[in-house]
C-alpha positions as CSV (number, residue, x, y, z in Angstrom):
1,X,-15.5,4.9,17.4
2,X,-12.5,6.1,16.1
3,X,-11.6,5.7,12.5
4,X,-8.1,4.9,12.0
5,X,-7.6,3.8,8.2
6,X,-7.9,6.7,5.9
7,X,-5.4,4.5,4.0
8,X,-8.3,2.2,2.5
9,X,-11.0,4.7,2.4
10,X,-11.3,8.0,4.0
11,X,-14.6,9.7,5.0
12,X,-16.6,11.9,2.7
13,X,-15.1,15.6,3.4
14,X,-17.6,17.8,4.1
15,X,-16.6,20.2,1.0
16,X,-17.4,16.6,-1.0
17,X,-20.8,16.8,0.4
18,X,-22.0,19.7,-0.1
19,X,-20.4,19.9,-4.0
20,X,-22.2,16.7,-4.0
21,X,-25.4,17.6,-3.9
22,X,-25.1,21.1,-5.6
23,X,-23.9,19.3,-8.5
24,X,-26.7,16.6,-8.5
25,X,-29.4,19.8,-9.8
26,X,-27.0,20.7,-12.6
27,X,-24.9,18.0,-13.2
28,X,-27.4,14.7,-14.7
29,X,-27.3,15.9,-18.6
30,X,-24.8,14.6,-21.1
31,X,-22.0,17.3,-21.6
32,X,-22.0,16.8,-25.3
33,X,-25.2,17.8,-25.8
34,X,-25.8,21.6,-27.3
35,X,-28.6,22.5,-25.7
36,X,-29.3,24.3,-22.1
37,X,-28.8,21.3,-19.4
38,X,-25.9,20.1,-21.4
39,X,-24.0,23.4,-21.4
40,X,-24.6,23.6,-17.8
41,X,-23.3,20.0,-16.6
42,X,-20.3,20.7,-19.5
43,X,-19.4,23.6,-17.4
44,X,-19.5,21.5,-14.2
45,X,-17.1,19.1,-15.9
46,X,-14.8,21.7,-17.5
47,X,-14.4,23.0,-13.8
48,X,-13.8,20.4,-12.0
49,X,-11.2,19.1,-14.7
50,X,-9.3,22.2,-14.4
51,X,-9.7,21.9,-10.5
52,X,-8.2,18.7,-10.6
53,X,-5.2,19.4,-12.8
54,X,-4.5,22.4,-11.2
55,X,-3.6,19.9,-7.6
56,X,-1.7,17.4,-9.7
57,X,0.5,20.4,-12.0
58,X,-0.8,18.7,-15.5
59,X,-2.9,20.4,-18.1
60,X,-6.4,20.0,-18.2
61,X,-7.0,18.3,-21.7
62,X,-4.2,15.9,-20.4
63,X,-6.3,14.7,-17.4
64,X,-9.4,12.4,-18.0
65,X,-11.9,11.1,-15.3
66,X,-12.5,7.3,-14.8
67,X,-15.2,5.0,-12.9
68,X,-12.1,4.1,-10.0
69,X,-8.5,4.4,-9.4
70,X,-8.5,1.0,-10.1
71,X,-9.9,1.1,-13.6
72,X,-7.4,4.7,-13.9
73,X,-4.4,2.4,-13.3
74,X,-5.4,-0.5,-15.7
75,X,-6.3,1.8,-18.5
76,X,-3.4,3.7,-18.1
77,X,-0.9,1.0,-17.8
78,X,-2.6,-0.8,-20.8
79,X,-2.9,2.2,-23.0
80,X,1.0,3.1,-22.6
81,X,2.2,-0.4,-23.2
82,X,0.2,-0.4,-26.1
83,X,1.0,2.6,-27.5
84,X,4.9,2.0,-26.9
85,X,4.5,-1.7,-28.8
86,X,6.6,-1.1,-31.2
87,X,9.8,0.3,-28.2
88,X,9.0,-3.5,-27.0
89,X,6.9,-5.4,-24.5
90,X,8.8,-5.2,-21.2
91,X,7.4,-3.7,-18.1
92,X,9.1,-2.6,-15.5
93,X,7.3,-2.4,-11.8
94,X,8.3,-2.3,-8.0
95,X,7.6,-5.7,-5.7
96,X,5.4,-3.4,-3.3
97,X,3.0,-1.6,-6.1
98,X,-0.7,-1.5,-5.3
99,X,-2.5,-4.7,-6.4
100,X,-4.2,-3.1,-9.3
101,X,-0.4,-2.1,-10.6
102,X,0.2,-6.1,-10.4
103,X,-2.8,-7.2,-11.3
104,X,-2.0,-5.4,-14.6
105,X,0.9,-6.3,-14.7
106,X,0.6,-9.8,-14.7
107,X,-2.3,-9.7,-17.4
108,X,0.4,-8.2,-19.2
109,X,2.9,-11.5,-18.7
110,X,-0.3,-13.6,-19.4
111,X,-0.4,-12.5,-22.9
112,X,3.5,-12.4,-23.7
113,X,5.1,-9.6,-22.2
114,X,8.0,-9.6,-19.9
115,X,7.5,-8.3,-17.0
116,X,10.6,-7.3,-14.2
117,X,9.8,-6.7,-10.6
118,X,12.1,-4.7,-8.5
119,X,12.7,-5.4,-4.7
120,X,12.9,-3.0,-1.7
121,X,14.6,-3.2,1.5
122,X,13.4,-3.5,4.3
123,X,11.9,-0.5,4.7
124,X,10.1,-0.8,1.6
125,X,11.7,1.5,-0.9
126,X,13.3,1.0,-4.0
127,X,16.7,2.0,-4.9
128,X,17.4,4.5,-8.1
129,X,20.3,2.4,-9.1
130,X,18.6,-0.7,-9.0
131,X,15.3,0.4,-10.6
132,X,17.9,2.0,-13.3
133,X,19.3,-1.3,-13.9
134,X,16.0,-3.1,-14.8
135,X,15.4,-0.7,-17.6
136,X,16.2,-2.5,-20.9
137,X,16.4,-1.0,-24.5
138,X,12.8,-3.0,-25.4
139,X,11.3,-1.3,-21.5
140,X,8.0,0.0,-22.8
141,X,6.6,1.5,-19.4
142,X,8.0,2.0,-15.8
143,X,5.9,2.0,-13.1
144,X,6.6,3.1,-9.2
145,X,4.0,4.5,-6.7
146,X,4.5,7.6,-5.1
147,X,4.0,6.1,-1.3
148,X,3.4,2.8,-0.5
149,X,-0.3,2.1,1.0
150,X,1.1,-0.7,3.8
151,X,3.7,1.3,5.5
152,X,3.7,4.5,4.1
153,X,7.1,4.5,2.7
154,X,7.6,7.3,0.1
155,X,9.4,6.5,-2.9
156,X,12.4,8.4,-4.7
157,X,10.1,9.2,-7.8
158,X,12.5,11.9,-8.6
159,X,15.3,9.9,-9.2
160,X,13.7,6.7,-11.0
161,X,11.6,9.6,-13.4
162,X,14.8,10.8,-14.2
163,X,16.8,7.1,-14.5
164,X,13.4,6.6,-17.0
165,X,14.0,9.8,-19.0
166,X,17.4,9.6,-19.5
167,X,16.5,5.7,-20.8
168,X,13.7,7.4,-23.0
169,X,11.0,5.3,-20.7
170,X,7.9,6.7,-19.6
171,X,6.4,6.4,-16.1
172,X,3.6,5.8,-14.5
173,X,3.0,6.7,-10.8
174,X,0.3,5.4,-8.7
175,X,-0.6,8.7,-6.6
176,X,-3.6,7.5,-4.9
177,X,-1.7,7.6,-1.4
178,X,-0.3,11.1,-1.6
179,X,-2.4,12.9,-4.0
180,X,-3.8,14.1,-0.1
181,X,-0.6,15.8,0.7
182,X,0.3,17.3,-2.2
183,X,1.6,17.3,-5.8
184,X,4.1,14.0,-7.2
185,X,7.6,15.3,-7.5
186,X,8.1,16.1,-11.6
187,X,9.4,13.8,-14.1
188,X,6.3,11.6,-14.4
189,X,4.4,10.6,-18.2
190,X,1.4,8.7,-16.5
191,X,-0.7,9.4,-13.5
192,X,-3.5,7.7,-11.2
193,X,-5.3,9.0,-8.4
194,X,-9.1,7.8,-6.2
195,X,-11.1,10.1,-4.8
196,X,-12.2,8.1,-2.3
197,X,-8.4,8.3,-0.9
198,X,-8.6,11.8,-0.4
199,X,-11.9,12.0,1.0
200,X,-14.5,12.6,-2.4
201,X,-16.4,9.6,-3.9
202,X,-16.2,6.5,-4.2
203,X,-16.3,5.3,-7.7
204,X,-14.1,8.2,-9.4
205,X,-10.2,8.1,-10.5
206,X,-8.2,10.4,-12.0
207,X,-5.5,9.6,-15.0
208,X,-3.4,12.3,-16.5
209,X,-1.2,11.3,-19.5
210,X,1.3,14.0,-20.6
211,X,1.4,15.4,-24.1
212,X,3.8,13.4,-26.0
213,X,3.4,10.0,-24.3
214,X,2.0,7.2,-26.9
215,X,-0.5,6.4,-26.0
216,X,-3.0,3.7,-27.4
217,X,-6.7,3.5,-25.2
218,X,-7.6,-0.5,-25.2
219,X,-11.1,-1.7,-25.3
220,X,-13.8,-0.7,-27.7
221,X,-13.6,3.2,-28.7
222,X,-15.5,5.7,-26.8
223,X,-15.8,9.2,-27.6
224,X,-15.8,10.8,-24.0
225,X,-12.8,11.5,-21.9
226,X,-10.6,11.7,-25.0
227,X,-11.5,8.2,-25.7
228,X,-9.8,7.0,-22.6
229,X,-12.1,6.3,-20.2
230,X,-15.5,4.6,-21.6
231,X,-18.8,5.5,-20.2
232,X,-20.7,8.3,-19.1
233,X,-19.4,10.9,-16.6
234,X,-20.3,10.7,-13.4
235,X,-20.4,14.4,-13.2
236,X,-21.8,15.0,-9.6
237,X,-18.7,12.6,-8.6
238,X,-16.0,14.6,-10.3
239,X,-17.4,17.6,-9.2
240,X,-17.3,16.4,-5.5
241,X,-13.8,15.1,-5.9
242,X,-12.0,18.0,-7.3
243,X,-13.9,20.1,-4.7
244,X,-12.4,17.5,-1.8
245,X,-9.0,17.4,-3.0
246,X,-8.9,21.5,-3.4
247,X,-9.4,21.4,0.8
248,X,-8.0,18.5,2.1
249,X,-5.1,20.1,0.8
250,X,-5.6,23.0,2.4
251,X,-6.3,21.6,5.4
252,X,-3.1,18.9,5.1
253,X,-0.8,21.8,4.5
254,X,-1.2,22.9,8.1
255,X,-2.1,18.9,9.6
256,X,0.8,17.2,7.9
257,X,3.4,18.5,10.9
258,X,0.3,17.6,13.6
259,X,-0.1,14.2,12.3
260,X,3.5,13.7,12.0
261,X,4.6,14.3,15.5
262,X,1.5,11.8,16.5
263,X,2.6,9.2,14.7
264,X,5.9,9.5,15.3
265,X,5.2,9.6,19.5
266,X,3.4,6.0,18.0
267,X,6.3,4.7,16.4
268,X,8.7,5.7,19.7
269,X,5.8,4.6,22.4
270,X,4.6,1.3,20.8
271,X,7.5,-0.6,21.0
272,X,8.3,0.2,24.7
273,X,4.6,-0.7,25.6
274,X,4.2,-3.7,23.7
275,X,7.1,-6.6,24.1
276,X,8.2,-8.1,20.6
277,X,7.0,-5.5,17.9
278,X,8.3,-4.5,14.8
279,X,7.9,-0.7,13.4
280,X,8.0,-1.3,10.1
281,X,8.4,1.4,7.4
282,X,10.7,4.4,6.4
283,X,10.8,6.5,9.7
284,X,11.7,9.6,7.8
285,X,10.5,9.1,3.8
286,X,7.1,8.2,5.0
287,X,3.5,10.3,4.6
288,X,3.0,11.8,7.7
289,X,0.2,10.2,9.0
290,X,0.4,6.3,8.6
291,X,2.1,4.1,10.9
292,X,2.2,-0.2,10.5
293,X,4.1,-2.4,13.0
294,X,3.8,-6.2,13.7
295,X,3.0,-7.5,16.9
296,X,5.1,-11.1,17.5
297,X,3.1,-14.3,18.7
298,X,-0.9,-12.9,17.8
299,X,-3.1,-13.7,15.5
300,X,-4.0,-10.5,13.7
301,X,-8.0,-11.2,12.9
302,X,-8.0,-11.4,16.4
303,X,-6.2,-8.3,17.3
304,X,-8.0,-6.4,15.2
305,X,-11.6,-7.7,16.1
306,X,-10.5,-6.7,19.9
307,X,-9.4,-3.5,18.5
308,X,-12.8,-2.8,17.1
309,X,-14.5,-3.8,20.5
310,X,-12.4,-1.5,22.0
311,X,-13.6,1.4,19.2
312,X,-10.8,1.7,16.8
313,X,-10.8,1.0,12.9
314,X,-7.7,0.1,11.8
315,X,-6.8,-2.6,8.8
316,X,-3.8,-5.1,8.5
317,X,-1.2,-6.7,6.1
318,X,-1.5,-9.7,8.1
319,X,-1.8,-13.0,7.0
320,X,-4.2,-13.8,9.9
321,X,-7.0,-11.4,8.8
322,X,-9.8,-12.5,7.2
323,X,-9.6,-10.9,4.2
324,X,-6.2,-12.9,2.9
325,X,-4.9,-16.3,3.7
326,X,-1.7,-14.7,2.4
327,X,0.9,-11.9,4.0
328,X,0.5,-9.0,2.6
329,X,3.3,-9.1,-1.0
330,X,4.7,-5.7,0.5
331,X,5.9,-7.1,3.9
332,X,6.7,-10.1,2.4
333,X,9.0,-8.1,-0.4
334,X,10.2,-5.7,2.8
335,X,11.2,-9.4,4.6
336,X,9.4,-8.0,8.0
337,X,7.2,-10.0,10.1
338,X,3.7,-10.0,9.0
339,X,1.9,-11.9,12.0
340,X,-0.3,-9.8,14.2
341,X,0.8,-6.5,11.4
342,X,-1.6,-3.3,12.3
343,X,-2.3,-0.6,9.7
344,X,-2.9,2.9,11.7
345,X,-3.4,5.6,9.0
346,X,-4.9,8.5,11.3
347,X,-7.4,11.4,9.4
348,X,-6.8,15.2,9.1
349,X,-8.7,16.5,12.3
350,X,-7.9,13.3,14.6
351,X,-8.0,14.7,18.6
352,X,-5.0,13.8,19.8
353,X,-6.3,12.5,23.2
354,X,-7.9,9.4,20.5
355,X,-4.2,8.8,19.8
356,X,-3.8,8.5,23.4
357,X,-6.5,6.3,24.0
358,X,-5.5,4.2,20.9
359,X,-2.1,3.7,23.0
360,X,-3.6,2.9,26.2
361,X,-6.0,0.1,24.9
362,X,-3.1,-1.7,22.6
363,X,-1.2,-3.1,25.1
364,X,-3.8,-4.9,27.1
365,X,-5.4,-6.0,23.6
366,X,-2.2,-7.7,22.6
367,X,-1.4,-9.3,25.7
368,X,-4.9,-10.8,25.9
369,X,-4.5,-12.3,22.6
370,X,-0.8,-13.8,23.7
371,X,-2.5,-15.3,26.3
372,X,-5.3,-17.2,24.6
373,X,-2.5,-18.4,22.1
374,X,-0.5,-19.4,25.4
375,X,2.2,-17.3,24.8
376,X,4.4,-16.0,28.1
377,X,7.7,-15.3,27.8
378,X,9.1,-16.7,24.8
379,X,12.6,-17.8,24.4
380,X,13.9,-16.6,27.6
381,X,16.7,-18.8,28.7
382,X,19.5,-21.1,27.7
383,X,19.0,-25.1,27.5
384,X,21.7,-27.8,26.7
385,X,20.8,-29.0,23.5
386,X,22.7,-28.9,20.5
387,X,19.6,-29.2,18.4
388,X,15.9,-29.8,18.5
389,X,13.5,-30.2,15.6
390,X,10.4,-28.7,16.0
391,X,6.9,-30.4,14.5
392,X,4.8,-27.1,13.0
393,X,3.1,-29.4,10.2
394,X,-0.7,-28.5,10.5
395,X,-0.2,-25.3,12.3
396,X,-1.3,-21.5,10.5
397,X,0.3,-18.2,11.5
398,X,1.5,-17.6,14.0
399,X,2.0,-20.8,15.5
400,X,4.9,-21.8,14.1
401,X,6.8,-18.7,15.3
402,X,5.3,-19.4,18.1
403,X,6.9,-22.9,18.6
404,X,10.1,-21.7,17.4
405,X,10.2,-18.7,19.9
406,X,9.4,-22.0,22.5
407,X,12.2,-24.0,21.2
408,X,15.0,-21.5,21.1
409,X,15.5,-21.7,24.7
410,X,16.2,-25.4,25.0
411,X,19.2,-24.8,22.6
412,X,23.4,-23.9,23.7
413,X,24.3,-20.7,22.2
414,X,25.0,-21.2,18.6
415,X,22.4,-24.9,18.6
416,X,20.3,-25.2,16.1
417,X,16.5,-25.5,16.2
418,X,14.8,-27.0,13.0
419,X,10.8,-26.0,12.2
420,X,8.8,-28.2,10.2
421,X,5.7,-26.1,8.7
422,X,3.7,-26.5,5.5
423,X,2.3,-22.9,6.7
424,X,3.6,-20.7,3.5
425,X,3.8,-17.9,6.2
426,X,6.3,-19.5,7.8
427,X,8.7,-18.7,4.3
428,X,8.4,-14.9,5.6
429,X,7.8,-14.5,9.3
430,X,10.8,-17.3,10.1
431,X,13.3,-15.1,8.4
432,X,11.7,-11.4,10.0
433,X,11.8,-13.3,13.7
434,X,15.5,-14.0,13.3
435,X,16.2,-10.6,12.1
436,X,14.2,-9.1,15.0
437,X,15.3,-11.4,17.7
438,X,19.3,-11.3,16.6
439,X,19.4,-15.2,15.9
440,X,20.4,-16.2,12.4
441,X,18.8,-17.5,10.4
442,X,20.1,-20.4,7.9
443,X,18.1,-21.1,5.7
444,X,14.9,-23.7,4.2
445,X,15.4,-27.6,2.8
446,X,12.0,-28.6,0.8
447,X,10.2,-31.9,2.2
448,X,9.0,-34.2,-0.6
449,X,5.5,-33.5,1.5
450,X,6.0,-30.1,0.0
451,X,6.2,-28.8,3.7
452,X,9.7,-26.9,4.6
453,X,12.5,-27.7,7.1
454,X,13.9,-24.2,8.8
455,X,16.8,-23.9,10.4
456,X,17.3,-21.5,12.4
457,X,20.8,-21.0,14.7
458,X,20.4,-19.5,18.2
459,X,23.0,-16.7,18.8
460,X,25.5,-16.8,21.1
């Protein structure tokens, strides 16, 4: 098997496993406690905290260790809005944040803030102008990632932290993407990383909060980790993590320009092997080693269950997948397709005759799945018709692409083919196939069935 999706979890580094179980010996007594096994797992923590701070350029008493990155991000986020209440109640986050950002962020809106989302384009970044413009005088907390997860888009954190500290705004970054490849550009208040990102434990997070942010920890008071994470350390986890993240660094220092070139020969070689696919992403500001396109006309469970008979792990953003009935909120904020979407996020040490392989095998997986979905050559030709309505009511991703990529060549040039779907898919791969396939698209009437009427014109 080869393990393509580092971006969800990478494997335990070996450094992680060995620190692992040195640190299990030493590392079970409380910290706070005076006597001999205390001091010895305090030391273990006081290391591995000024490890850690050292790789993100914070100070060590502003860096505290929490049960995830998820439970980093909400505690973080919730602290800083809390301890800016009196500044206001208005958050500030990108459309394409990790789902823990949102999920906080709509708690937030649930009990009375305001929250503002701000869009990308299409390959998922945010402007600095436009993030500069949702800042408001009563802006308690900004928040932007440092790479997107999906696509591997790297944000301008540079410019939105300074946009934010010329506004007198704080903000948080989600690092958990790029903490691997090195440190986030400066300017930041608020910081989250997981460990199991960068190849420690599962089940630790970082947060770092810079002296002279407000900050407020929310919950009931607990006198470890400055009060801002509750609980008990997990010492043998922290040690492990700190020790990973020292060497994958090392080691991505010298990979970073491997992986790269690899994925870029992926992002030049998939298209011309595979008809009807979308690259989607930065091509430049990306992290080196992720790649995510969308194949047209598949269903993506599919694709990626042949995948996996064929010995690759790789995730998806697709609607089709068994773990959402939903596209993915960052392709549908990017406005790409999201049917049939693949998530390659290749590991340090990855032989590049795998990446090879990986090539070889897609094609043949793709078209198999085309074929069961009875997909040939779609929309070759031009018909007569001025216009033809086309029934999709009942049908789920991809379907009713798949009709419309049918219907288009019974239309003129500039005719007009009309899609019925109550699919909520359709709202965001309609408008992606237009842009891909040059046909315009003009836009969606509501049904009093609650289904949609798309219209789509045929170029000429």
């Amino acid at each position: 098997m080869a393990y393509f999706d580092v971006a969800s979890s990478a494997p335990l580094h070996p450094v992680a496993r060995q620190a692992l179980q040195a640190s299990l010996d030493d590392g079970w007594a409380d910290p706070s406690r005076l006597y001999r096994e205390g001091r010895k797992a305090r030391l273990l923590l006081d290391a591995a905290r000024e490890a850690a701070a050292e790789a993100l350029e914070c100070r060590a008493d502003e860096l505290v260790f929490t049960s995830s990155g998820t439970r980093a991000v909400h505690e973080g986020i919730a602290g800083a809005l809390a301890g800016r209440r009196r500044v206001g109640r208005h958050l500030v986050v990108s459309a394409v944040e990790h789902s823990a950002v949102l999920h906080s962020a709509a708690a937030h809106e649930r009990g009375g803030g305001a929250v503002t989302e701000v869009g990308v384009g299409r390959e998922g970044a945010v402007s600095v102008s436009s993030y500069a413009d949702a800042l408001r005088p009563d802006t308690a907390l900004a928040c932007l990632q440092s790479a997107n997860h999906e696509v591997g888009t790297v944000q301008p954190v540079a410019g939105v932290a300074e946009a934010c500290r010329a506004a007198g705004v704080p903000l948080f970054v989600d690092a958990a993407q790029s903490l691997a490849w090195g440190p986030v550009a400066e300017g930041w208040s608020l910081l989250a990383g997981s460990a199991h990102k960068w190849g420690g434990p599962a089940g630790v997070g970082v947060l770092a909060v810079r002296k002279g942010v407000r900050f407020a920890p929310q919950g009931p008071a607990d006198e470890r980790e400055s009060g801002r994470a509750a609980g008990f350390e997990n010492i043998p986890g922290v040690v492990a993590a700190a020790a990973s993240l020292r060497a994958v660094r090392a080691e991505a220092a010298g990979e970073a320009a491997r992986l790269r070139e690899l994925t870029d020969r992926m992002r030049a070689r998939v298209p011309e092997l595979v008809p009807d696919v979308e690259v989607v992403g930065d091509p430049v500001r990306r992290l080196p080693h992720l790649l995510t396109f969308s194949c047209l006309y598949v269903d993506g469970e599919t694709v990626l269950h042949e995948l996996d008979r064929a010995g690759f792990s790789v995730s998806s953003g697709s609607s089709c997948t068994s773990s959402t009935l939903t596209p993915s909120h960052v392709l549908r904020a990017m406005g790409v397709v999201s049917e049939g979407n693949v998530r390659v996020s290749l590991p340090l040490g990855v032989a590049e005759a795998e990446v090879e392989r990986f090539l070889a095998v897609l094609p043949g997986v793709v078209h198999g799945v085309r074929e069961k979905l009875g997909v040939s050559v779609a929309g070759g030709g031009d018909g007569d018709a001025e216009a033809v309505t086309v029934d999709a009511l009942g049908l789920t991703c991809p379907q009713p692409v798949i009709e419309l990529a049918r219907a288009i060549g019974r239309v003129r040039p500039g005719g007009t083919v009309t899609v019925l779907a109550d699919d909520e898919v359709a709202a965001v791969d309609i408008p992606a196939w237009c842009f891909t396939q040059g046909h315009e698209y003009v836009g969606a009437s509501p049904r009093p069935d609650g289904a949609s009427a798309y219209e789509v014109r045929k170029a000429p």
